[in-house]
C-alpha positions as CSV (number, residue, x, y, z in Angstrom):
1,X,0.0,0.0,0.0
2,X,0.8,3.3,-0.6
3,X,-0.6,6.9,0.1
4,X,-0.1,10.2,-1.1
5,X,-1.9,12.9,0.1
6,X,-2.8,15.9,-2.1
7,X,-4.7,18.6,-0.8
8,X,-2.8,22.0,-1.6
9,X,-3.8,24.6,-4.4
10,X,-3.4,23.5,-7.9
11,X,-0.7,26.7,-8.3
12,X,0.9,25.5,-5.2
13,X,1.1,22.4,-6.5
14,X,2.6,22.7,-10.1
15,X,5.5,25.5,-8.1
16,X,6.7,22.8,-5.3
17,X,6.3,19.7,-7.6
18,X,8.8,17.5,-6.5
19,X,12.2,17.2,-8.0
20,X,14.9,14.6,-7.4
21,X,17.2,16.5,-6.0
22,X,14.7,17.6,-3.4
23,X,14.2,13.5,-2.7
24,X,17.9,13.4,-1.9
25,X,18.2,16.1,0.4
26,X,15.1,14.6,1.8
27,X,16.9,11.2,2.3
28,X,20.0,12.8,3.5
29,X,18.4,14.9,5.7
30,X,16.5,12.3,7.2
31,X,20.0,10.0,7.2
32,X,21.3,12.6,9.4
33,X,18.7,12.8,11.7
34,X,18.3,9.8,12.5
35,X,22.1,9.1,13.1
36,X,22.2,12.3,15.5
37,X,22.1,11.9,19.4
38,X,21.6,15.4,20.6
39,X,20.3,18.4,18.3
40,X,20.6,22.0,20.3
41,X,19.3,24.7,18.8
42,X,19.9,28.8,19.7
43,X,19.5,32.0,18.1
44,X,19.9,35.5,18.9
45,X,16.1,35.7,19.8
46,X,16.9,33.8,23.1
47,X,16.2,30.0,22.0
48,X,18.4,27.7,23.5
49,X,16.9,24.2,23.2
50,X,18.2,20.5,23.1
51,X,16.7,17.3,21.4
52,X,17.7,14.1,22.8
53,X,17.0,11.2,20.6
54,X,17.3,7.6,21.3
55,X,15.5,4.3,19.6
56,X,12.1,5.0,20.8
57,X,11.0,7.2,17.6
58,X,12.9,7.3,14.1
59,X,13.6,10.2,11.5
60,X,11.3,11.0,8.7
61,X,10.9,12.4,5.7
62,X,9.0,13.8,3.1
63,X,9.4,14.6,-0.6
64,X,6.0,14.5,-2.5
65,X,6.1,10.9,-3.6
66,X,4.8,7.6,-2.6
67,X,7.4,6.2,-4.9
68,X,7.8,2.6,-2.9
69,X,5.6,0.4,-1.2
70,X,4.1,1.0,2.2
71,X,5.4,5.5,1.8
72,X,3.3,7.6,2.8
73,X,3.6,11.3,1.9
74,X,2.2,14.4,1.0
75,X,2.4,15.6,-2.6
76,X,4.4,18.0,-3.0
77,X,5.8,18.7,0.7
78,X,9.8,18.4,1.3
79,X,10.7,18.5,4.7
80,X,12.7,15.7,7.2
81,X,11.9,16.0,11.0
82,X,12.1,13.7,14.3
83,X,10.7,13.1,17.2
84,X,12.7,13.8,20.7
85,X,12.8,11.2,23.5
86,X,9.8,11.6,25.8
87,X,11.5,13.5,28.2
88,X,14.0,14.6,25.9
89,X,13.8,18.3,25.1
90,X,14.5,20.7,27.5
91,X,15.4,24.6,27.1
92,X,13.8,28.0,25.5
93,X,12.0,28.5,22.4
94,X,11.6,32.1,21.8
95,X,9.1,33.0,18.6
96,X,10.0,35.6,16.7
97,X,7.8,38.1,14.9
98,X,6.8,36.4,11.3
99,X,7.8,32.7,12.6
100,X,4.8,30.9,11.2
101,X,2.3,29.6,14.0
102,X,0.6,26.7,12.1
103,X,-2.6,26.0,14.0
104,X,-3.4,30.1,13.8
105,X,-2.2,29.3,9.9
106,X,-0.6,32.8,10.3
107,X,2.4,35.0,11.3
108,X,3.5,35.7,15.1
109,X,3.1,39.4,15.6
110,X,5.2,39.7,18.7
111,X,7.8,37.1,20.8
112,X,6.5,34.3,22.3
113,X,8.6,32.4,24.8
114,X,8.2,29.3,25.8
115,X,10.3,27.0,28.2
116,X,10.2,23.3,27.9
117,X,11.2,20.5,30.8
118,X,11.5,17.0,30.0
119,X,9.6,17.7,26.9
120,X,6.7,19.5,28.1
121,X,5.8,23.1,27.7
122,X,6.3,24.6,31.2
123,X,5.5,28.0,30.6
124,X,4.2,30.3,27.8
125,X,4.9,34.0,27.7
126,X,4.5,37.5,25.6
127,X,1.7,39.0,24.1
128,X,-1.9,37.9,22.2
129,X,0.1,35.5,20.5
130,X,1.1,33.9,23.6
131,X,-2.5,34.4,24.9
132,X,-3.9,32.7,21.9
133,X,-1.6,30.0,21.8
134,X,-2.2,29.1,25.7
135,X,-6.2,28.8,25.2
136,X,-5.4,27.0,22.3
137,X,-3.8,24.3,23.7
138,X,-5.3,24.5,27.2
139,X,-8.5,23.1,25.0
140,X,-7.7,20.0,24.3
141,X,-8.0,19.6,27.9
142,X,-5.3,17.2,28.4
143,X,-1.7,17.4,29.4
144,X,-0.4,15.7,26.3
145,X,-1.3,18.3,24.7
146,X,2.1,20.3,26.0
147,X,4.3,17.9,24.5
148,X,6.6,18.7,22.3
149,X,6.1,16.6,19.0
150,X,9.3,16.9,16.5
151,X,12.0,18.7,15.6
152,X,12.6,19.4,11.8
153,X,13.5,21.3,8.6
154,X,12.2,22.2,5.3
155,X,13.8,21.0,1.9
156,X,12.1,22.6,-1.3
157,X,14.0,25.9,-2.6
158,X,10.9,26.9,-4.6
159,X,8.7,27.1,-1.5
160,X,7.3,30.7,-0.6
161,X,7.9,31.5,3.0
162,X,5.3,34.6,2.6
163,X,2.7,31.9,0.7
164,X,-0.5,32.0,3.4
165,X,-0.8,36.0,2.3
166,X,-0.3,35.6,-1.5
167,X,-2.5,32.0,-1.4
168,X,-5.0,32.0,1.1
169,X,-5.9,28.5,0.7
170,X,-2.9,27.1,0.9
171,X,-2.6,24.2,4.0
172,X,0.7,25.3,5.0
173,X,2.6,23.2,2.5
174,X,4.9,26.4,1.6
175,X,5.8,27.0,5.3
176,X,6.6,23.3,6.2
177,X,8.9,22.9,2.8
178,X,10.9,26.4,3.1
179,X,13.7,25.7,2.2
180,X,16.4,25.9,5.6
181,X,13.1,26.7,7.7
């Protein structure tokens, strides 16, 4: 079996239609990933946070094809990611005006900090971004809902970072898939 997902704009589409270089970054990335231990990530913002992975969850990837048996993917998405231990990510994540908050499928507008222990949101502070981002979560009245899921990057060059204003029924394809993001 295999399934592939499509559910983006047609212009979306035919721009991010997968290439094969974009696979093999994909592959590579998701090579890398899944041989790394630790992954710490900081920025000038304030974010200073580590991954720990062990052999509980494995490194995936996606390139817009369900090219062998039993793939699943999303046409045309490029992106690798992976899921932390349990308990392993622990640090700061500071948001940063313009970083893309996917279930608002819109921009921050001001800094959102949040600090993580044993890879659950502890804390959630700034502005109405932070505001809406707590009730959010807070509704799914149930503690999971704090964990933190995975840890990735996006792999197609022709993705549009500013894509949710110029196609306003785009999914978030563009977002996921930029290219370093």
């Amino acid at each position: 079996t295999r399934i592939l997902s499509c559910i983006e704009p047609v212009d979306t589409l035919k721009r991010l239609f997968p290439t094969e270089d974009q696979r093999r970054r994909a592959l590579e990335g998701q090579q890398m990933l899944q041989g790394a231990k630790v992954l710490r990530i900081t920025n000038a913002a304030g974010t200073d946070c580590t991954f720990e992975f062990g052999d509980t969850y494995h490194a995936h990837c996606q390139y817009g094809l369900a090219d062998t048996p039993g793939r699943w993917d999303h046409f045309a998405t490029t992106l690798m990611a992976h899921v932390a231990d349990d308990e392993g990510v622990n640090g700061t994540v500071v948001v940063q005006p313009g970083d893309m908050l996917f279930p608002f499928n819109r921009y921050a507008s001001d800094p959102v900090r949040f600090e993580i222990k044993k890879g659950k949101i502890t804390a959630i502070d700034g502005g109405v971004d932070a505001v809406l981002i707590k009730d959010y979560m807070a509704s799914f009245d149930d503690e999971r809902g704090y964990a933190i899921s995975h840890i990735g990057w996006g792999g197609n060059e022709n993705a549009r970072w500013d894509a949710i204003t110029t196609s306003p029924t785009s999914m978030g394809t563009d977002a996921r898939s930029f290219y370093g993001g």
